[in-house]
ZAPA-64192 format. One record per residue (C-alpha): residue number from 1; residue in three letters; x, y, z. Coordinates in Angstrom, 1 decimal. Example, Ala and Ser with C-alpha at 12.3 -4.5 7.8 and 13.67 -1.06 7.14 Angstrom:
// residues 2
 pos code     xx     yy     zz
   1  Ala   12.3   -4.5    7.8
   2  Ser   13.7   -1.1    7.1
***
This chain:
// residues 514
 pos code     xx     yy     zz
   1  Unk  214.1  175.0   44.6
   2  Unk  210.7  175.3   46.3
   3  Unk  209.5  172.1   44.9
   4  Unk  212.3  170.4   45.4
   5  Unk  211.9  170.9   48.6
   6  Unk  208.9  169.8   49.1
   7  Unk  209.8  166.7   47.1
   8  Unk  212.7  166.1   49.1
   9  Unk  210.3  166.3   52.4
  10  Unk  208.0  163.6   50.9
  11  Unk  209.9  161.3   49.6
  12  Unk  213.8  161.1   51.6
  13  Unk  214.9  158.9   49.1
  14  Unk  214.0  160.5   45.6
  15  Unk  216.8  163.5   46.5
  16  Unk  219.6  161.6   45.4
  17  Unk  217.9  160.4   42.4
  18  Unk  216.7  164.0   41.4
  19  Unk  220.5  165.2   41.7
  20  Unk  221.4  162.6   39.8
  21  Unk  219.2  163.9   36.7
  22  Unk  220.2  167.4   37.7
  23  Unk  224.0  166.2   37.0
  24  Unk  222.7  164.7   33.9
  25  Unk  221.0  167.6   32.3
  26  Unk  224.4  169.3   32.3
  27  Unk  225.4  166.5   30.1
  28  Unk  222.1  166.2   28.1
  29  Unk  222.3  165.8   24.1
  30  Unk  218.7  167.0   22.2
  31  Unk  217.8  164.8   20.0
  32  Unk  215.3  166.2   17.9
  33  Unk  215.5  164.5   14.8
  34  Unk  215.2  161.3   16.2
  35  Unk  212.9  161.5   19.3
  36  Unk  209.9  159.4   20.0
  37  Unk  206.7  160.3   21.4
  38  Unk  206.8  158.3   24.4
  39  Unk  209.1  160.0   27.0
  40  Unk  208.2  163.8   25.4
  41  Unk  205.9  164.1   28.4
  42  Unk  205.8  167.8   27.6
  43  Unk  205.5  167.6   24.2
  44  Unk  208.3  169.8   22.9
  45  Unk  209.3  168.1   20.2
  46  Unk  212.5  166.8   22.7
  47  Unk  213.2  164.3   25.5
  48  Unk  215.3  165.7   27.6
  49  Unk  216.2  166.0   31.3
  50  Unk  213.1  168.2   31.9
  51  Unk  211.0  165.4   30.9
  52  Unk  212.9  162.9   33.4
  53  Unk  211.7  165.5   35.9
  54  Unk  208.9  165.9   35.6
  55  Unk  207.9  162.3   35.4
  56  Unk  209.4  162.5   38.9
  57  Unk  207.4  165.2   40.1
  58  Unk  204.1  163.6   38.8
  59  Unk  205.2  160.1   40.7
  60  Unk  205.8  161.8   44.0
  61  Unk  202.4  163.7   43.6
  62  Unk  203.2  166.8   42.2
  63  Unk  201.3  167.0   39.3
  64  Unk  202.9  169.5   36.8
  65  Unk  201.1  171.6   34.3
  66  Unk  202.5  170.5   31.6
  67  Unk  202.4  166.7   31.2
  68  Unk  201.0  163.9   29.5
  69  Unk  200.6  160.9   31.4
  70  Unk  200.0  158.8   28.5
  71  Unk  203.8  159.7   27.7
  72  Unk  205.4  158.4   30.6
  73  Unk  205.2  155.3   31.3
  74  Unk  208.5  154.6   28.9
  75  Unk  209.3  150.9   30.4
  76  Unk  205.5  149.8   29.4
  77  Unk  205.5  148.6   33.0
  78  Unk  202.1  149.6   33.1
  79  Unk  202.8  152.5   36.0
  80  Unk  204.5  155.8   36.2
  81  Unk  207.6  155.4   38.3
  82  Unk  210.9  156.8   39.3
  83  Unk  212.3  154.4   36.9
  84  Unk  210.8  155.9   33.7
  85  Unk  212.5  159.4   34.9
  86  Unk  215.5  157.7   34.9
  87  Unk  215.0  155.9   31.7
  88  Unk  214.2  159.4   29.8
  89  Unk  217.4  160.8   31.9
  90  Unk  219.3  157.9   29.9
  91  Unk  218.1  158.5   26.9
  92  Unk  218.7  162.0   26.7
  93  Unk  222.3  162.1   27.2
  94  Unk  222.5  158.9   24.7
  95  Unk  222.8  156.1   27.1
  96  Unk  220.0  154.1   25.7
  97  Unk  218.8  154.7   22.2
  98  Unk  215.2  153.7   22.2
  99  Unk  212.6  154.1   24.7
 100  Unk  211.9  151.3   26.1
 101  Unk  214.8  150.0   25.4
 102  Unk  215.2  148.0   21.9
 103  Unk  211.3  148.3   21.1
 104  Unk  210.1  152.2   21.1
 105  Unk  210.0  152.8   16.7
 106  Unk  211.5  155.8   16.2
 107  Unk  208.9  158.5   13.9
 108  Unk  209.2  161.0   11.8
 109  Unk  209.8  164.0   13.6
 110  Unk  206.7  166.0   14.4
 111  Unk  207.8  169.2   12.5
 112  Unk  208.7  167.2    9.4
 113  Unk  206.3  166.8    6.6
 114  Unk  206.6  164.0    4.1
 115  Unk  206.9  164.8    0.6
 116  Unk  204.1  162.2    0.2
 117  Unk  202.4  160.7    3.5
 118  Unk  200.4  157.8    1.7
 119  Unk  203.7  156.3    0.7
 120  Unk  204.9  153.4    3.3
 121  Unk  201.7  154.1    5.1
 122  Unk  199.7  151.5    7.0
 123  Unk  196.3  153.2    5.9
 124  Unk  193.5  153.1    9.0
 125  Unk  190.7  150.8    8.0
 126  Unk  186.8  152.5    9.8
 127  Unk  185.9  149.4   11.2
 128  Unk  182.2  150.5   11.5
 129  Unk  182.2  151.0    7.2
 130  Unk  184.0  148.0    6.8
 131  Unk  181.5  146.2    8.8
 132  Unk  178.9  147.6    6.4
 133  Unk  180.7  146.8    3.5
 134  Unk  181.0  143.4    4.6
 135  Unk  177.6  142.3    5.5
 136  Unk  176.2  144.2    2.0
 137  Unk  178.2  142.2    0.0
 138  Unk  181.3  144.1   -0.6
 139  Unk  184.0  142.0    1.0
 140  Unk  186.3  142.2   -1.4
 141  Unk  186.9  146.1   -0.5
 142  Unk  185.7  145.9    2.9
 143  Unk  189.6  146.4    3.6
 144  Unk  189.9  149.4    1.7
 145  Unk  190.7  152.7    3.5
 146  Unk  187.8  155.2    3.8
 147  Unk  187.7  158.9    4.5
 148  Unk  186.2  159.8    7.9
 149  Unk  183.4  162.5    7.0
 150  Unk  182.9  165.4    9.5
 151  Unk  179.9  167.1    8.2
 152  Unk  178.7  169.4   11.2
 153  Unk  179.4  169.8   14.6
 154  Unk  177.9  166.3   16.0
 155  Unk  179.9  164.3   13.5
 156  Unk  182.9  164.7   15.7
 157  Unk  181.6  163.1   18.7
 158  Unk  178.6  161.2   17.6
 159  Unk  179.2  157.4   17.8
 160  Unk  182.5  156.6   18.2
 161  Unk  183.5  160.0   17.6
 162  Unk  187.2  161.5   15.8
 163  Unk  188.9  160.1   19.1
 164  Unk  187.4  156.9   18.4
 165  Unk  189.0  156.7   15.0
 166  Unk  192.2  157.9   15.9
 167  Unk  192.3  155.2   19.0
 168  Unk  191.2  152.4   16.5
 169  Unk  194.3  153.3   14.2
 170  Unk  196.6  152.8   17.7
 171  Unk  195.0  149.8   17.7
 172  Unk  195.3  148.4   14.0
 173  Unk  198.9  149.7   14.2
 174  Unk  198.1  152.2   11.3
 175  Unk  200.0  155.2   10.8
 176  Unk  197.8  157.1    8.4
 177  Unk  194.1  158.1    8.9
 178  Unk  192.2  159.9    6.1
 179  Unk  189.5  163.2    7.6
 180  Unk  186.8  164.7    5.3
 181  Unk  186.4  168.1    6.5
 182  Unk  183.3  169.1    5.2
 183  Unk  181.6  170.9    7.3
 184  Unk  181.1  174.7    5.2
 185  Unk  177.4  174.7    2.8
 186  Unk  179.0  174.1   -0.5
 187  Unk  175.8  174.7   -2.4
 188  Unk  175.8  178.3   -1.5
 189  Unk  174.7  178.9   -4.6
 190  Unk  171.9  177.1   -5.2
 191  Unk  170.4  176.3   -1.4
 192  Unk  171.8  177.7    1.6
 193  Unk  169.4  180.6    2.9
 194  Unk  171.1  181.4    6.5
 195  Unk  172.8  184.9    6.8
 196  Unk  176.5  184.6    7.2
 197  Unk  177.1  186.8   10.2
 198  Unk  177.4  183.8   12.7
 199  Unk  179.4  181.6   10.7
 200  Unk  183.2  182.1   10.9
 201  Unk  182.6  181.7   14.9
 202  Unk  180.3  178.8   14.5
 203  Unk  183.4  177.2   12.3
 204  Unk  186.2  178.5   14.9
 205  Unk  184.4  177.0   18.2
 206  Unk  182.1  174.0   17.0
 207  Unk  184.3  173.1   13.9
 208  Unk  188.2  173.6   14.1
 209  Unk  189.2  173.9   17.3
 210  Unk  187.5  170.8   18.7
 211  Unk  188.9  168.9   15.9
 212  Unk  192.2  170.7   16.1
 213  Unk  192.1  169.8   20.1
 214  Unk  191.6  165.8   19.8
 215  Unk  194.1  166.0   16.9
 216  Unk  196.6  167.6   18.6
 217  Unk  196.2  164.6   21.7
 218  Unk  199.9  163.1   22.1
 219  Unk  198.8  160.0   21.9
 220  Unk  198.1  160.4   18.0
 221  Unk  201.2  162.4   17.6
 222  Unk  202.8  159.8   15.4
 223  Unk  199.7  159.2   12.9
 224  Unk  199.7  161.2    9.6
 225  Unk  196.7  162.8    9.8
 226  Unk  195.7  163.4    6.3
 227  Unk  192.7  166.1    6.2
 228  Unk  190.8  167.1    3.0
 229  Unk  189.5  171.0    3.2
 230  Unk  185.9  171.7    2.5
 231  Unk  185.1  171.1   -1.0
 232  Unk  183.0  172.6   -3.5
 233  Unk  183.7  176.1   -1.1
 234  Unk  186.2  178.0   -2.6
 235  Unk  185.3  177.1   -6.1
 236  Unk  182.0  179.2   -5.4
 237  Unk  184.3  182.1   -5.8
 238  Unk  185.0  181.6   -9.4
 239  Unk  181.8  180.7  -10.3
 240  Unk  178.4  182.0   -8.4
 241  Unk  179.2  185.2   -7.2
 242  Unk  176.5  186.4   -9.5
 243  Unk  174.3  184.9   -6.2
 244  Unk  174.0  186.8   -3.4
 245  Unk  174.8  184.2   -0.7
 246  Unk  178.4  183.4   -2.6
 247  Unk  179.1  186.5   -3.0
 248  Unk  178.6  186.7    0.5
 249  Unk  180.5  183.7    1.3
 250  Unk  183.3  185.9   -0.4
 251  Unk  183.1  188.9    2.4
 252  Unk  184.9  189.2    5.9
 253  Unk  184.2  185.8    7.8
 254  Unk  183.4  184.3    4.8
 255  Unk  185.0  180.9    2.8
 256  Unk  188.6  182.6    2.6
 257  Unk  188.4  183.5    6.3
 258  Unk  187.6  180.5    7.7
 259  Unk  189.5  177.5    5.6
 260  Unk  192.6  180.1    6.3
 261  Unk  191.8  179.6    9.5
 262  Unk  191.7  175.6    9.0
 263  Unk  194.6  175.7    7.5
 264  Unk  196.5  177.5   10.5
 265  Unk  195.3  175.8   13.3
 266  Unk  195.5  172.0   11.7
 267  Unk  198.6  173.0   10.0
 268  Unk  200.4  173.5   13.5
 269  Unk  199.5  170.0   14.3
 270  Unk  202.3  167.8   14.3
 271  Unk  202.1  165.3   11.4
 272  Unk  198.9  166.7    9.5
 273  Unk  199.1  166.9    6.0
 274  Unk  196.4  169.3    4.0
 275  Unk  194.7  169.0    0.9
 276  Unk  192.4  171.9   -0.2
 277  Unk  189.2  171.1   -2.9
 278  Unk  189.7  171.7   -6.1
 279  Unk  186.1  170.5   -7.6
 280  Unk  186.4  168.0  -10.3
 281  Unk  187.0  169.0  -14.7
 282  Unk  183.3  169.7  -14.9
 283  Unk  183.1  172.2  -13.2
 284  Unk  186.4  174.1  -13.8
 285  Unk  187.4  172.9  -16.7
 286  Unk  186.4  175.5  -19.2
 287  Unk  189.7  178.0  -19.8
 288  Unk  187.3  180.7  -18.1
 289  Unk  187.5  179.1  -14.9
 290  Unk  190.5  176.8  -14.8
 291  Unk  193.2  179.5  -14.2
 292  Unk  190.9  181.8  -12.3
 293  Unk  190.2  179.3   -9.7
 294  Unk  194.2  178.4   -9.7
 295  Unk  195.0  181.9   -8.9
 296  Unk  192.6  182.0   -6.5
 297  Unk  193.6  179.2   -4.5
 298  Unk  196.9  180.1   -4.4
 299  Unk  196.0  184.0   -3.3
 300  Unk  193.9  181.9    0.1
 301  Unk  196.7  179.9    0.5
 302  Unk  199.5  182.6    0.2
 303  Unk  197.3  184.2    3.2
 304  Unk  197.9  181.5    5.6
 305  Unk  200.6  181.7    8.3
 306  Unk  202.9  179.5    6.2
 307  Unk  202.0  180.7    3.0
 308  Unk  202.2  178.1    0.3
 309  Unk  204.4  175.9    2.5
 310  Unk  201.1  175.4    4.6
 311  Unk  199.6  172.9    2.4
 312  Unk  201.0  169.4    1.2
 313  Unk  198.5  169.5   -2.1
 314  Unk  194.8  169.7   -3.3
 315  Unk  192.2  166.7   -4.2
 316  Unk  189.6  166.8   -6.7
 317  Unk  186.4  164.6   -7.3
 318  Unk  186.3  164.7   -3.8
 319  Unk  182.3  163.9   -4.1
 320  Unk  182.1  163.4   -7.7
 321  Unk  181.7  160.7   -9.7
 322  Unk  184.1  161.5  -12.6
 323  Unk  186.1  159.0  -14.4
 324  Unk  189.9  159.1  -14.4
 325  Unk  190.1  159.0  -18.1
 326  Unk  188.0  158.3  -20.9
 327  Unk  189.6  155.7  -23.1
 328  Unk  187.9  156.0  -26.3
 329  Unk  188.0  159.8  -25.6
 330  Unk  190.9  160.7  -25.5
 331  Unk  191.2  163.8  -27.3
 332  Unk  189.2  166.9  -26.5
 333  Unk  189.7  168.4  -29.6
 334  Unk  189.5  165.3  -32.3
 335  Unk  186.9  166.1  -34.9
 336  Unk  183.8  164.4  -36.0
 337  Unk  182.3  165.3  -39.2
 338  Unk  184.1  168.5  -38.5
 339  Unk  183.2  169.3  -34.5
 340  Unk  185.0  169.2  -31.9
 341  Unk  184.3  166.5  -29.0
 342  Unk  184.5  168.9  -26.5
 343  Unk  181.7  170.0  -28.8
 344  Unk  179.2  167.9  -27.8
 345  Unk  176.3  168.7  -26.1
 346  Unk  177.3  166.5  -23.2
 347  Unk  180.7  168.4  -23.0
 348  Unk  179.7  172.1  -23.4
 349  Unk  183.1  173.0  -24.9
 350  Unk  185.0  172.1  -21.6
 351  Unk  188.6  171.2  -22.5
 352  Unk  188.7  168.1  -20.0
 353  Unk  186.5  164.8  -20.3
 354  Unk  188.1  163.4  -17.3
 355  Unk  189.9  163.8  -14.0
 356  Unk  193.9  162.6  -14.4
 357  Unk  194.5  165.0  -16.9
 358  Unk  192.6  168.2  -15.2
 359  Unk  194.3  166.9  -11.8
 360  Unk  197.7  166.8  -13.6
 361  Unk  197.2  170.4  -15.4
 362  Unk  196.3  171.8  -12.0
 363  Unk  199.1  170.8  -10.5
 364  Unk  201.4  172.5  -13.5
 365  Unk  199.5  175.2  -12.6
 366  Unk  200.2  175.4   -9.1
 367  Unk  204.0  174.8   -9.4
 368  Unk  203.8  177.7  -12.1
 369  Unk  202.8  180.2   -9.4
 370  Unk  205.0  179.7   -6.9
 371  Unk  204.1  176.4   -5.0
 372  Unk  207.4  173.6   -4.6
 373  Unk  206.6  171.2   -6.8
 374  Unk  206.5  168.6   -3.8
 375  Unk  202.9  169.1   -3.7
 376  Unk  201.2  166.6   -4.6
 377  Unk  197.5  165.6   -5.6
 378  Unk  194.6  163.4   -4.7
 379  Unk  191.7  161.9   -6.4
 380  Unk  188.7  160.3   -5.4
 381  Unk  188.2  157.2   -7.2
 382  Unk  185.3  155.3   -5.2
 383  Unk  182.7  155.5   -7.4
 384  Unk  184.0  156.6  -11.1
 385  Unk  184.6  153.3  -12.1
 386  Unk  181.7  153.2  -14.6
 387  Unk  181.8  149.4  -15.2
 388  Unk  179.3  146.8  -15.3
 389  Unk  177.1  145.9  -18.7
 390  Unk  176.6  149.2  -19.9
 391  Unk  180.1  150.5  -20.6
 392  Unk  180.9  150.7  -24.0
 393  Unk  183.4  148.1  -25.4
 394  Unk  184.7  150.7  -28.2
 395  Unk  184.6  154.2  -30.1
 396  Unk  181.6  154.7  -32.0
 397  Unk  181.4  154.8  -35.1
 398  Unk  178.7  157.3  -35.8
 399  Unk  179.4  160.6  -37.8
 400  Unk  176.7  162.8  -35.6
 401  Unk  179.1  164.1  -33.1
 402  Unk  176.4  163.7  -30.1
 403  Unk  175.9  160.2  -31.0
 404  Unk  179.4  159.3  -31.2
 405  Unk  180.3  160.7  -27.7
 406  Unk  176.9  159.0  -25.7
 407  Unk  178.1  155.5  -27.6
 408  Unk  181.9  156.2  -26.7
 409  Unk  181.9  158.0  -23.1
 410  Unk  182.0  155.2  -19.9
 411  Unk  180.5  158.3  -17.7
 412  Unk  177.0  157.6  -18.3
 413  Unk  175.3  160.2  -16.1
 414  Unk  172.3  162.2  -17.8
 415  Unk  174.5  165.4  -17.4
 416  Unk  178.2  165.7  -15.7
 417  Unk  176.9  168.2  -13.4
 418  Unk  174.9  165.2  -12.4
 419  Unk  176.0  164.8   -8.4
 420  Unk  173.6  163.0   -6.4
 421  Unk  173.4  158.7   -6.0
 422  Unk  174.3  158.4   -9.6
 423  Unk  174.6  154.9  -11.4
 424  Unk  178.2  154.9  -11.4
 425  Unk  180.8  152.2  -10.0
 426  Unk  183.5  151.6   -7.5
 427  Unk  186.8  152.8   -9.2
 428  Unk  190.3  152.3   -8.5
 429  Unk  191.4  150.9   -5.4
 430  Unk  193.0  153.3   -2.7
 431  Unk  196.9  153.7   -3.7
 432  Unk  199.9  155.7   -3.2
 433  Unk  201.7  156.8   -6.3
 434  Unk  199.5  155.8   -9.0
 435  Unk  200.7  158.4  -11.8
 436  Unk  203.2  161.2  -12.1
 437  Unk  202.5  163.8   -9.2
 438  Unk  199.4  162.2   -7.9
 439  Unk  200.2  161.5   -4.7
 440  Unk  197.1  158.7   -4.2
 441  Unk  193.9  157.4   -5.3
 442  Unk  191.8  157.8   -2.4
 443  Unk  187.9  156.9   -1.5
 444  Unk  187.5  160.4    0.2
 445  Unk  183.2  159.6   -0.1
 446  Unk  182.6  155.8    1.5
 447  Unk  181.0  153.8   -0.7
 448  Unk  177.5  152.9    0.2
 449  Unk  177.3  156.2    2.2
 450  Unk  174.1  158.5    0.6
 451  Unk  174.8  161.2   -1.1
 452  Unk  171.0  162.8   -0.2
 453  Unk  167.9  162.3    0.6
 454  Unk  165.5  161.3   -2.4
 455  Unk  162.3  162.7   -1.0
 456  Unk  161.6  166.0    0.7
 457  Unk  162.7  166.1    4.7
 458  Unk  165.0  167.0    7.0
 459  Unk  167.8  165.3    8.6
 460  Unk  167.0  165.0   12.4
 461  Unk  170.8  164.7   12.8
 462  Unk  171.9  168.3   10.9
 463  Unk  168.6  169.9   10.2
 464  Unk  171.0  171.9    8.0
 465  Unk  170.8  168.6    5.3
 466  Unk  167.9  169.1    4.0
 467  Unk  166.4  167.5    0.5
 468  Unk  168.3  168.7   -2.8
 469  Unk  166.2  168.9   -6.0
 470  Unk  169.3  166.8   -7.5
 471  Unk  168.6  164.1   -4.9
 472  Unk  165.1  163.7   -6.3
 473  Unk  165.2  160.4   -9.7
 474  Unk  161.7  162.7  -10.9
 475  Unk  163.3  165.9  -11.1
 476  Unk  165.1  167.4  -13.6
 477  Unk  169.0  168.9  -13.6
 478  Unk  169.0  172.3  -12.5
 479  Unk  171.8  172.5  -14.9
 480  Unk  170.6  171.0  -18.3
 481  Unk  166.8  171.2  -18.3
 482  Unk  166.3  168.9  -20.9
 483  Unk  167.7  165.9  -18.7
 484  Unk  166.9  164.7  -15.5
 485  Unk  168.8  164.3  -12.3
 486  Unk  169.9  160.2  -12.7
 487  Unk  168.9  159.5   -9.1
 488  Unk  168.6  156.9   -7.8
 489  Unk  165.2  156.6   -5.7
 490  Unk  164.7  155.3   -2.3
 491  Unk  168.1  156.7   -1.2
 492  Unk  168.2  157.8    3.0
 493  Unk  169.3  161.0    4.1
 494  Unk  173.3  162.3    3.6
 495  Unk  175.2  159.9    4.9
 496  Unk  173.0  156.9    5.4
 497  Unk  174.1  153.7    4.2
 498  Unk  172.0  153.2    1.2
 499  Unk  172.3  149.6    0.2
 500  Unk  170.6  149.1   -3.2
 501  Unk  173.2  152.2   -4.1
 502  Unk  176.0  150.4   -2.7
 503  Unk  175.1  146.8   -4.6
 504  Unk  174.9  149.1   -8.1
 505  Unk  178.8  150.0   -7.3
 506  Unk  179.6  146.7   -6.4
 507  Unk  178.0  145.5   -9.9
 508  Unk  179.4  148.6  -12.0
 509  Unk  183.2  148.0  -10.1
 510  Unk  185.6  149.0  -13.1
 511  Unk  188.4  147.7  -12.4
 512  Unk  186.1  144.9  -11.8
 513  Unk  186.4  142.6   -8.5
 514  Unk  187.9  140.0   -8.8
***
């Protein structure tokens, strides 16, 4: 009563229009299954006669605490005025059925999750990659949606920033933006030296909650914000705790804490779908790892606040070059001259030559222990194509097992472990609905963009980067001595557009460009 007082005492004239709303809210109808952004200046998931009040207050001068400007001007007159309160008072006792009237789209409502958000989607296009694309000879995929990478803490704001991205997508009209979160050392194993005391609040106050915060803006309420969690993280778990920092990484504050702690945050965002790592077949494809790391997955996800509700799927290849399939390999287990393909050398007895099977299996997997089987899957298809000159037109037809897979296998990297600016090609374009239960072929690593460095220094941008012995075309495989890495040399530092990389895809392109 206070401030309407006051209100009344400012402005004479507005009393008889705020009794007017009062009357109304009596009357007011919620519609919550159908409401738009625009009007829910308090962003409660409802337009209703609080909102049409407080757009009053906040024209009169009031300023209330809760209230999003950007909401509010429901008329597009291009000013906040007593007539948007009474527009939102209309609206919420079902005078009017769109706000403004006969043009406002009506979303999906924030708590509802798609069963799959790439479907119908209007996918965002990074103008600054498409640029790059464009002037390094890749037009023909320059309109092809990429993932935005957030590596460390700068990534969020440097350039154009998150918010950038999200206001470019307003702009284009799309309705679906792809995130790389990958922000947590993967290669605990192998590289990262830092103690891990200081990490899960580095991740909580540098990491998530920025992100969460510019997410959670209003004015992106109505974009599917499609974020992929940290790969090649949890799938430490299962296979390097034998090394001290993983198995530190698997302590209080470590991996599990903090993705759990992703996953709550984002999860609360309105329109956000998730989709944890799962590696890629070479690395969990062996039966020694494959239903370990499924049943640890879902024991981190079961630990979230919405248990396995919380996530809307997983992706694998994320930052792999794997093919989908290999089509004169398509049995694991056919014999030559008595041995098994999977066999080979190049194989190491791992059940799964490729990723659409593995992906597929995973998901059986998942549904098997408990998940609804409306997750759905992702794979990263933008550089597995392995075309070009070199793939193989046909099955060998040698009887030495080793030689018969080399001649027969499109994946022509020394060793599949193999990780960094490899010789591969630009795969299958980004797609919803490709094959049963894959929910969409996605490009969650831009083409063109470095994988690392192929000399020794350090990134002046996240002295964290620093050179990988993968990275370097002299060195050899830290996981198959006999071979080398397969780098390619004179590539820039993580990240970097790498040109002569990006012209091999283009060439290798499988299916090709036409």
């Amino acid at each position: 009563m206070h401030k309407q007082n006051i209100l009344c005492k400012r402005v004479p004239g507005i009393f008889l229009v705020l009794v007017f709303l009062v009357f109304l809210a009596g009357m007011a109808v919620v519609y919550s299954q159908s409401t738009p952004a625009i009007g829910d200046v308090n962003d409660d998931d409802t337009i209703d006669i609080i909102d049409a009040l407080l757009i009053a207050q906040y024209y009169v001068g009031l300023n209330p605490p809760i209230f999003f400007p950007s909401l509010a001007d429901v008329n597009e007159s291009g000013m906040i005025d007593i007539v948007d309160a009474l527009n939102v008072a209309q609206y919420s006792v079902g005078l009017i059925t769109t706000l403004p009237p006969g043009t406002q789209p009506t979303p999906t409502p924030a708590g509802t999750l798609l069963d799959n958000p790439f479907e119908g989607a209007s996918w965002y296009i990074d103008p600054e990659w498409s640029a790059q694309a464009m002037a390094g000879g890749g037009g023909k995929i320059a309109d092809c949606n990429t993932a935005i990478i957030l590596e460390y803490a700068g990534s969020i704001t440097d350039g154009i920033g998150l918010r950038g991205h999200l206001d470019n997508a307003r702009e284009q009209n799309s309705n679906l933006i792809l995130i790389g979160l990958y922000c947590l050392p993967r290669e605990c194993g192998f590289y990262w030296q830092d103690p891990l005391f200081n990490y899960f609040n580095w991740y909580v106050n540098e990491i998530i909650d920025p992100v969460a915060s510019i997410l959670s803006d209003p004015l992106y309420r109505d974009i599917r914000k499609v974020i992929l969690i940290e790969p090649e993280t949890l799938v430490n778990l299962i296979t390097n705790l034998d090394i001290a920092a993983c198995a530190e990484m698997n302590g209080p504050g470590g991996y599990i804490d903090m993705i759990r702690y992703a996953i709550n945050q984002l999860r609360a965002i309105p329109h956000t779908y998730l989709y944890v790592d799962i590696a890629f077949s070479g690395w969990l494809g062996w039966y020694d790892n494959f239903s370990p790391a499924a049943d640890l997955m879902t024991s981190v996800i079961k630990g979230t606040t919405n248990g396995l509700d919380s996530i809307s799927g997983f992706i694998c290849n994320t930052l792999n070059y794997s093919p989908l399939e290999e089509p004169y390999l398509p049995d694991p287990y056919l014999e030559v001259n008595g041995k098994a393909i999977r066999s080979s050398i190049f194989y190491e007895w791992n059940m799964y030559l490729a990723e659409l099977k593995y992906t597929q299996d995973m998901y059986a997997a998942f549904v098997e222990r408990g998940f609804p089987p409306s997750i759905g899957m992702l794979i990263n298809t933008s550089r597995n194509g392995w075309g070009g000159l070199d793939r193989p037109a046909g099955v060998s037809s040698s009887t030495d097992l080793d030689t018969y897979v080399n001649e027969s296998r499109i994946d022509r990297r020394l060793h599949r472990g193999n990780w960094c600016n490899q010789p591969g090609g630009i795969g299958e374009r980004p797609r919803a609905n490709p094959a049963p239960n894959i929910d969409a072929y996605v490009w969650s690593w831009p083409p063109g963009l470095s994988d690392g460095i192929s000399a020794p220094g350090v990134d002046p941008d996240n002295p964290n980067n620093t050179f990988k012995v993968m990275c370097d075309p002299e060195g050899q495989s830290i996981y198959y001595k006999q071979v080398g890495t397969g780098a390619l040399p004179g590539a820039p530092h993580r990240g970097r557009w790498n040109q002569d990389h990006f012209e091999l895809l283009l060439r290798n392109a499988y299916p090709p460009l036409n």
